[in-house]
FIDRENSE-37024 format. One record per residue (C-alpha): x, y, z. Coordinates in Angstrom, 2 decimals, padded with zeros to 5 digits. Layout:
// FIDRENSE-37024
<X X Y Y Z Z>
...
This chain:
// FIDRENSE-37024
<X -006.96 Y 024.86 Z 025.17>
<X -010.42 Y 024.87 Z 027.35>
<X -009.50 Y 027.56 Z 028.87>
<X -009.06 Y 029.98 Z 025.49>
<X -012.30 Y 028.60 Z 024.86>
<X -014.03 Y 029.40 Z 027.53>
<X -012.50 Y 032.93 Z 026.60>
<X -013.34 Y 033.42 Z 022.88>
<X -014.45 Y 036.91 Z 023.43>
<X -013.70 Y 038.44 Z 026.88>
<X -012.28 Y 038.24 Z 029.98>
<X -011.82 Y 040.83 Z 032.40>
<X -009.73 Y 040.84 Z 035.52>
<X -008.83 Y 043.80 Z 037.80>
<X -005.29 Y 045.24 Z 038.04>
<X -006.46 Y 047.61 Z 041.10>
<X -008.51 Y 051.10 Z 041.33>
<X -011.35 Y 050.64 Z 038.70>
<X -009.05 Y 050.11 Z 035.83>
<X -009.40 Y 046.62 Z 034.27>
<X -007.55 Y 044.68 Z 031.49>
<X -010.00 Y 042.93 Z 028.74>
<X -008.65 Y 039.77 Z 026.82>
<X -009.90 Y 039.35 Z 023.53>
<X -009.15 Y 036.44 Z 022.24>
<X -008.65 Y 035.99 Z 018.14>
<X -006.90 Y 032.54 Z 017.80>
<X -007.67 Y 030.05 Z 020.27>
<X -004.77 Y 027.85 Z 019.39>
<X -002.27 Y 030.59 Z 019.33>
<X -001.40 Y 031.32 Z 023.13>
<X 001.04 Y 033.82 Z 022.92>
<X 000.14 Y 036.04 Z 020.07>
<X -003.96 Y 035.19 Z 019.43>
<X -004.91 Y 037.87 Z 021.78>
<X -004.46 Y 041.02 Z 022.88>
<X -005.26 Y 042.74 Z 026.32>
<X -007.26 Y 046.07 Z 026.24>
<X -007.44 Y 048.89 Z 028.74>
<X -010.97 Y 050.73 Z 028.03>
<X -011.43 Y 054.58 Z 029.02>
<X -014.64 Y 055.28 Z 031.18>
<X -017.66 Y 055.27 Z 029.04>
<X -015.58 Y 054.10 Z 025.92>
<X -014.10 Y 057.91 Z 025.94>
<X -011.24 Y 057.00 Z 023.68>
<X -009.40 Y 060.07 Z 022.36>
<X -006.54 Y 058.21 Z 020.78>
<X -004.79 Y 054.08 Z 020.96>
<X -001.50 Y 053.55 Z 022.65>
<X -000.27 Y 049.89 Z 021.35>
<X 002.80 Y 048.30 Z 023.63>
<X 004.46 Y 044.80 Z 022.89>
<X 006.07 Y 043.37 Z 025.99>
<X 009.88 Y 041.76 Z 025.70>
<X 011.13 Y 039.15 Z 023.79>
<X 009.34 Y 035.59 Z 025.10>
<X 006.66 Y 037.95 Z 027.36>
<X 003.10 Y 037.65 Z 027.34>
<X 001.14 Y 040.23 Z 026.86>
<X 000.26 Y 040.36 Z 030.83>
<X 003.32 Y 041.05 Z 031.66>
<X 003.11 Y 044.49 Z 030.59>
<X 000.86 Y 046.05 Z 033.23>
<X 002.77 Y 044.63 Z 035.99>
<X 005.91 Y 046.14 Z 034.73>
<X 005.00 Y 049.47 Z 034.14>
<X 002.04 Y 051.96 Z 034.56>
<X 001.80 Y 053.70 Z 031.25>
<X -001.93 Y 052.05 Z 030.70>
<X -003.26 Y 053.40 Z 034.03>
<X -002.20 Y 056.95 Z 033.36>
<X -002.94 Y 056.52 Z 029.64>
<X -007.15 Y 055.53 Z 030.86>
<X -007.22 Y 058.35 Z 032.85>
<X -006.48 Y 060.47 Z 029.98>
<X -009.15 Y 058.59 Z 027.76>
<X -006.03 Y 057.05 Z 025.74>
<X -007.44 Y 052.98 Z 025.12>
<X -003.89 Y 051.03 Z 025.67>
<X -003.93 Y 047.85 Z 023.56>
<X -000.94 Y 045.16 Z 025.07>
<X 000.25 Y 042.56 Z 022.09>
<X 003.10 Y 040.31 Z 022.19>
<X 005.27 Y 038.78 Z 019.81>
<X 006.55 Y 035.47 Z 021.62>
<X 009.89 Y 034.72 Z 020.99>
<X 011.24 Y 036.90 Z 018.63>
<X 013.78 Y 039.46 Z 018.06>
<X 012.48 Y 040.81 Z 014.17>
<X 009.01 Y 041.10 Z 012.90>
<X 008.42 Y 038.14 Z 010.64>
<X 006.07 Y 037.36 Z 008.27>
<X 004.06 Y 035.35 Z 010.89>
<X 003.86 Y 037.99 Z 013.55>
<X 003.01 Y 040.87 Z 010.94>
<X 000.05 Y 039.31 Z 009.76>
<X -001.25 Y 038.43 Z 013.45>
<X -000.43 Y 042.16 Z 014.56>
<X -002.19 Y 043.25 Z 011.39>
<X -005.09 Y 041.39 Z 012.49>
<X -005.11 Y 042.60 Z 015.94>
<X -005.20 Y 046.12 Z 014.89>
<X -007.82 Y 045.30 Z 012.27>
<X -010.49 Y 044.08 Z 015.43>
<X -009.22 Y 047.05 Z 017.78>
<X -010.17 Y 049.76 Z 015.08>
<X -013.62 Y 047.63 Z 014.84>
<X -014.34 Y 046.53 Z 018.22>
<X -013.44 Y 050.01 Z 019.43>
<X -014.44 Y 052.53 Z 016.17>
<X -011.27 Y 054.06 Z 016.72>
<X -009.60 Y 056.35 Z 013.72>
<X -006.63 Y 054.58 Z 012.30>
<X -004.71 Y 057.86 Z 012.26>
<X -004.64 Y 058.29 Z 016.10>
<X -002.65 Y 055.26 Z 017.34>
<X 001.28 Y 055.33 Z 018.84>
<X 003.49 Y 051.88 Z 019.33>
<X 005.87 Y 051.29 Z 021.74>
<X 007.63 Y 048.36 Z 023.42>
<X 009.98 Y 047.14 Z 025.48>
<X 013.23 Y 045.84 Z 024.33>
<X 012.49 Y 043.39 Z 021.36>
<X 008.66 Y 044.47 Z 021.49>
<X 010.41 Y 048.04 Z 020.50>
<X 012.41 Y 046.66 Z 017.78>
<X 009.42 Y 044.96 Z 016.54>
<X 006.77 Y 048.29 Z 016.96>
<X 009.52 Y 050.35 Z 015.23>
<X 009.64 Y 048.18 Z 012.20>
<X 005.99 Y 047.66 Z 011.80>
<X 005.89 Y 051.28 Z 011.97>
<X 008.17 Y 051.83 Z 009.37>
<X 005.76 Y 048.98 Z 007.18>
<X 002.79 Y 051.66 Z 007.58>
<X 004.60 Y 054.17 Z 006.57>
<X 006.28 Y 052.61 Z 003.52>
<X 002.91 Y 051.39 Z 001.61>
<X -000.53 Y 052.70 Z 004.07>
<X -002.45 Y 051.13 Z 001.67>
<X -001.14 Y 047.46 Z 003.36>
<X -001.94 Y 048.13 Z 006.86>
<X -005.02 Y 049.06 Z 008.91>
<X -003.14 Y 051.94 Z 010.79>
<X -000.87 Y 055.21 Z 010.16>
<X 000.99 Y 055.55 Z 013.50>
<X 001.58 Y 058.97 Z 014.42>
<X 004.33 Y 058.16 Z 017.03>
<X 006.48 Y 055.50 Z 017.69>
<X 008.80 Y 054.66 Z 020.62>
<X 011.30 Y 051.99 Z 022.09>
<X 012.50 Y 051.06 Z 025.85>
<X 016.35 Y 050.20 Z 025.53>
<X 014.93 Y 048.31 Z 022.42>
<X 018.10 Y 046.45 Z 020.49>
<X 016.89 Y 048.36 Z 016.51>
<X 019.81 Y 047.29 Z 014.75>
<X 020.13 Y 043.15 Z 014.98>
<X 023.86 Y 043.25 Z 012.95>
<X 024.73 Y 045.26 Z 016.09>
<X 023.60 Y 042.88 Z 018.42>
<X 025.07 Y 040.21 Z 016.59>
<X 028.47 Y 041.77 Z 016.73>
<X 028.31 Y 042.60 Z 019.88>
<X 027.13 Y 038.47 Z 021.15>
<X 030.19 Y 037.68 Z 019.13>
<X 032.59 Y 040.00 Z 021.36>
<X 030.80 Y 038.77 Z 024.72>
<X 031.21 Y 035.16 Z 023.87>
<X 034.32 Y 035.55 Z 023.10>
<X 035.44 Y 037.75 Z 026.14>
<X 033.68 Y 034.69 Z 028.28>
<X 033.38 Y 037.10 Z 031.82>
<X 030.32 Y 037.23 Z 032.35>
<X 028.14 Y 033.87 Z 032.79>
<X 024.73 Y 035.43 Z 032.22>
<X 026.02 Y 037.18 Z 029.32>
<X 027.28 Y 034.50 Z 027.75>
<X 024.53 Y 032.23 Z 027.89>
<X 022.02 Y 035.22 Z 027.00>
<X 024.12 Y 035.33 Z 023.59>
<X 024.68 Y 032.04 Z 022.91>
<X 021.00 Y 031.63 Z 023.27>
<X 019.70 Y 034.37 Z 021.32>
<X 022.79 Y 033.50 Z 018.48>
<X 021.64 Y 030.03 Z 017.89>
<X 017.62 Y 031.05 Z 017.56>
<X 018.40 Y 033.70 Z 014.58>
<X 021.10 Y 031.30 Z 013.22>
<X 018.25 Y 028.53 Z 013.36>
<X 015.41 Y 030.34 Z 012.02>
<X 017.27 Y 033.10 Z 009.95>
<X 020.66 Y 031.81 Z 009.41>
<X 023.66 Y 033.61 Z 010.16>
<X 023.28 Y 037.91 Z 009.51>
<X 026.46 Y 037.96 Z 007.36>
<X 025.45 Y 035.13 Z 005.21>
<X 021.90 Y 036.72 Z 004.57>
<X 021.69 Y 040.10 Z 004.82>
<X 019.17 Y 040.78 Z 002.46>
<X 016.78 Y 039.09 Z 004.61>
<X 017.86 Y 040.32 Z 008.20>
<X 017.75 Y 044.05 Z 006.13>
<X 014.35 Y 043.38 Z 005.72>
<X 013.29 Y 042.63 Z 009.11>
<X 015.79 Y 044.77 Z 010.96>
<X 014.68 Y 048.48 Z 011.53>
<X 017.88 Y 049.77 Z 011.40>
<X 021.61 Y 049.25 Z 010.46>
<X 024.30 Y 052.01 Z 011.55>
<X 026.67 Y 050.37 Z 008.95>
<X 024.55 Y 050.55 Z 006.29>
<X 026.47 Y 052.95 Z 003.73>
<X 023.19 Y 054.52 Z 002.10>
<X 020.26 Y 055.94 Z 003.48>
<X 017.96 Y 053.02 Z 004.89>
<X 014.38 Y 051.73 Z 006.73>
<X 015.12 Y 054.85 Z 009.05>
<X 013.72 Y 056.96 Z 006.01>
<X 010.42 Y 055.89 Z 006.22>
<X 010.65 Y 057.99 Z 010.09>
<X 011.56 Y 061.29 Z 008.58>
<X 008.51 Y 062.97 Z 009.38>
<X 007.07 Y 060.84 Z 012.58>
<X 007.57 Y 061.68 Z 016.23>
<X 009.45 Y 058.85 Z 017.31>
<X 011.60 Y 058.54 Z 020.86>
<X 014.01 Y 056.19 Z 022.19>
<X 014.25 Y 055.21 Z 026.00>
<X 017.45 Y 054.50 Z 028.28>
<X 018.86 Y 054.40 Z 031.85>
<X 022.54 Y 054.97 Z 030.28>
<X 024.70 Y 053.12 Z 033.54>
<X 027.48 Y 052.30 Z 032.30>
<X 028.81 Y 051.89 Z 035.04>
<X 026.43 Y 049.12 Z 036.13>
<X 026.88 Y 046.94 Z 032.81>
<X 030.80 Y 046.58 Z 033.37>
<X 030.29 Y 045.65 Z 036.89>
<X 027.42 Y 043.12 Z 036.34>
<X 028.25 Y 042.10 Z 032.70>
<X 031.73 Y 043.02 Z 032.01>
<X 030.08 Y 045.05 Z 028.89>
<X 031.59 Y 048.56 Z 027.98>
<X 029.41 Y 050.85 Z 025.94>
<X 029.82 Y 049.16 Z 022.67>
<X 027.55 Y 046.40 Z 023.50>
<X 024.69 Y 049.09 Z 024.44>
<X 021.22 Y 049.10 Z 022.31>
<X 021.84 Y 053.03 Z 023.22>
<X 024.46 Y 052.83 Z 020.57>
<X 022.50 Y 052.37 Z 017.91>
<X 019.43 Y 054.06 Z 018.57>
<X 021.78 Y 057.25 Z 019.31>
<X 022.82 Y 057.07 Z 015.64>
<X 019.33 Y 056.56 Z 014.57>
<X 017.75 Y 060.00 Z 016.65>
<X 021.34 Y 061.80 Z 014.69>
<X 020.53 Y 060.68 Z 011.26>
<X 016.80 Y 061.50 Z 011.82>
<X 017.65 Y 065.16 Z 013.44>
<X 020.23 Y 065.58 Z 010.68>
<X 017.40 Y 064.96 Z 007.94>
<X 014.97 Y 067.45 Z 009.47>
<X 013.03 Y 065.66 Z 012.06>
<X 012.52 Y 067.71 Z 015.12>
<X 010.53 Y 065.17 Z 016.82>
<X 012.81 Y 062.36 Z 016.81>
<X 014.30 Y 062.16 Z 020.84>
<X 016.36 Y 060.51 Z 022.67>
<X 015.55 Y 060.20 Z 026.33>
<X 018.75 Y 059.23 Z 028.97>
<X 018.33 Y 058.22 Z 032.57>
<X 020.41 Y 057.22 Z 035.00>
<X 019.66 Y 054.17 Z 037.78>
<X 016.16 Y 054.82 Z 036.90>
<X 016.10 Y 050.80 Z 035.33>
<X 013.90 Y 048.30 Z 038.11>
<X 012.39 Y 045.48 Z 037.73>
<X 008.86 Y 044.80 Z 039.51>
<X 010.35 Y 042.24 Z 042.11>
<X 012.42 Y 045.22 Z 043.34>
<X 015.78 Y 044.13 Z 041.39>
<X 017.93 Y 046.87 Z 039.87>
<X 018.06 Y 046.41 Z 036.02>
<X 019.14 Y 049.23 Z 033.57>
<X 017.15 Y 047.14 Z 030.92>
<X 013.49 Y 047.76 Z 032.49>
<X 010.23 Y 049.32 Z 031.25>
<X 010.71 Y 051.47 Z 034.78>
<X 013.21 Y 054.13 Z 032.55>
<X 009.78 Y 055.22 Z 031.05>
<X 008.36 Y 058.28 Z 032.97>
<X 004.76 Y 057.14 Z 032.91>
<X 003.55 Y 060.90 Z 033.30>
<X 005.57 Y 062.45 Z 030.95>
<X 005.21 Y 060.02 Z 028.61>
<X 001.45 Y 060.12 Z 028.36>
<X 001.97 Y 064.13 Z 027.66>
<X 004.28 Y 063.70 Z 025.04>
<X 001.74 Y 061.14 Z 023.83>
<X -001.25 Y 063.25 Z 023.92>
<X 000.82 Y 065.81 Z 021.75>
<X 001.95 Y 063.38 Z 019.49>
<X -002.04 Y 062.60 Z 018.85>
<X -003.49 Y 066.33 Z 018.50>
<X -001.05 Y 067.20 Z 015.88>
């Protein structure tokens, strides 16, 4: 707690070159999701805000160690802001209003135009940017920002997927890391939320996406938005380290999601594939990485996003 204190308003610590990573600190006594990390342009040259949210449980640190979207983003006067969401699969109430705030001091602290920001995020922090997205979009008026881009990193969208597909893992029992992943992850929505099937309404509301949904649903709201989903499609690798076919894959539903999008007229809604491009930092090979994200390529098709 001393330590936050000591850090109400900055603290800056190098991550190599000249680049450096500024912690602002909002809520003391929140140590997960009361601050954000910021990655500042020279000279405060900020042409446009690119917001990521790390993995479910992740700090926000752990961003910038996993990938380097932020350095290539500063050298293209894009200010990366790095939030995270703690232990969470959906965007709750909670986390919605601490986001909101965050975005609230960065278009402040920074005098930065609310139109010219993009989300992304890895896994859960991809599930969460896309539905927050979707929030701004549905009623502006709400939120601080209108996101002109959105995008996800092998980001699990629809969560009666998931559940379905925990279910079929637990019950296959191969793989012991699988298992215990979805057992986990089963009992914290059953605790918090209750079970999907018994309360749908609410997981609906939360959830970005459902594929079985039989009318048109949140996707909507991303008709008009240039929006891409990430993924290092090894198949191969998943039934040989998790005895999981293709069913299980977030790639399932986010492929529906780009189809129904293309099919209502949106020709900026992607999907990106790679194959064995998924590593961890430490070196360890992991389909489910932030490394599937062509840093590069990404910051172009970011930069386009923003002049449009």
């Amino acid at each position: 707690m001393k330590y936050f204190l000591v850090l109400l308003s900055f603290l800056i610590y190098q991550f190599g070159s000249s680049q450096s990573v500024e912690k602002i600190v909002l809520d003391e006594e929140d140590e997960t999701s009361g601050y954000y990390l910021a990655v500042v342009p020279a000279e405060n040259k900020i042409e446009g805000v690119l917001v990521l949210l790390p993995g479910f449980g992740q700090q926000a640190e752990t961003i910038f160690t996993e990938t380097q979207l932020h350095k290539e983003a500063c050298t293209n006067n894009i200010l990366t802001i790095g939030f995270a969401a703690g232990p969470r699969l959906l965007l709750e109430q909670s986390i919605q209003e601490k986001f909101t705030k965050v975005l609230q001091d960065v278009i402040e602290r920074f005098s930065v135009d609310k139109n010219m920001f993009v989300l992304g995020g890895f896994s859960a922090g991809g599930t969460i940017a896309l539905r927050y997205t979707e929030l701004c979009l549905e009623a502006p008026e709400k939120y601080p920002i209108k996101p002109k881009g959105v995008f996800m990193v092998d980001s699990p969208i629809d969560i009666f997927h998931l559940w379905d597909g925990f279910e079929l893992t637990i019950k296959n029992n191969s793989s012991e890391i699988a298992v215990q992943e979805a057992k986990y992850v089963k009992d914290l929505l059953r605790n918090r939320y209750g079970n999907p099937k018994d309360n749908e309404p609410a997981y609906e509301r939360m959830t970005p996406f459902s594929m079985r949904s039989e009318r048109t649903g949140n996707e909507a709201l991303l008709k008009d938005i240039a929006i891409r989903t990430y993924h290092d499609v090894d198949i191969s690798w998943r039934l040989q380290n998790r005895n999981q076919s293709v069913q299980h894959q977030n790639f399932v539903a986010t492929s529906e999601l780009i189809n129904r999008l293309l099919l209502m007229g949106n020709d900026k809604a992607q999907f990106i594939q790679t194959l064995g491009t998924g590593y961890r930092s430490n070196g360890e090979r992991h389909p489910h990485s932030w490394s599937i994200v062509d840093e590069i390529e990404c910051v172009e098709w970011l930069k386009a996003v923003l002049s449009q």
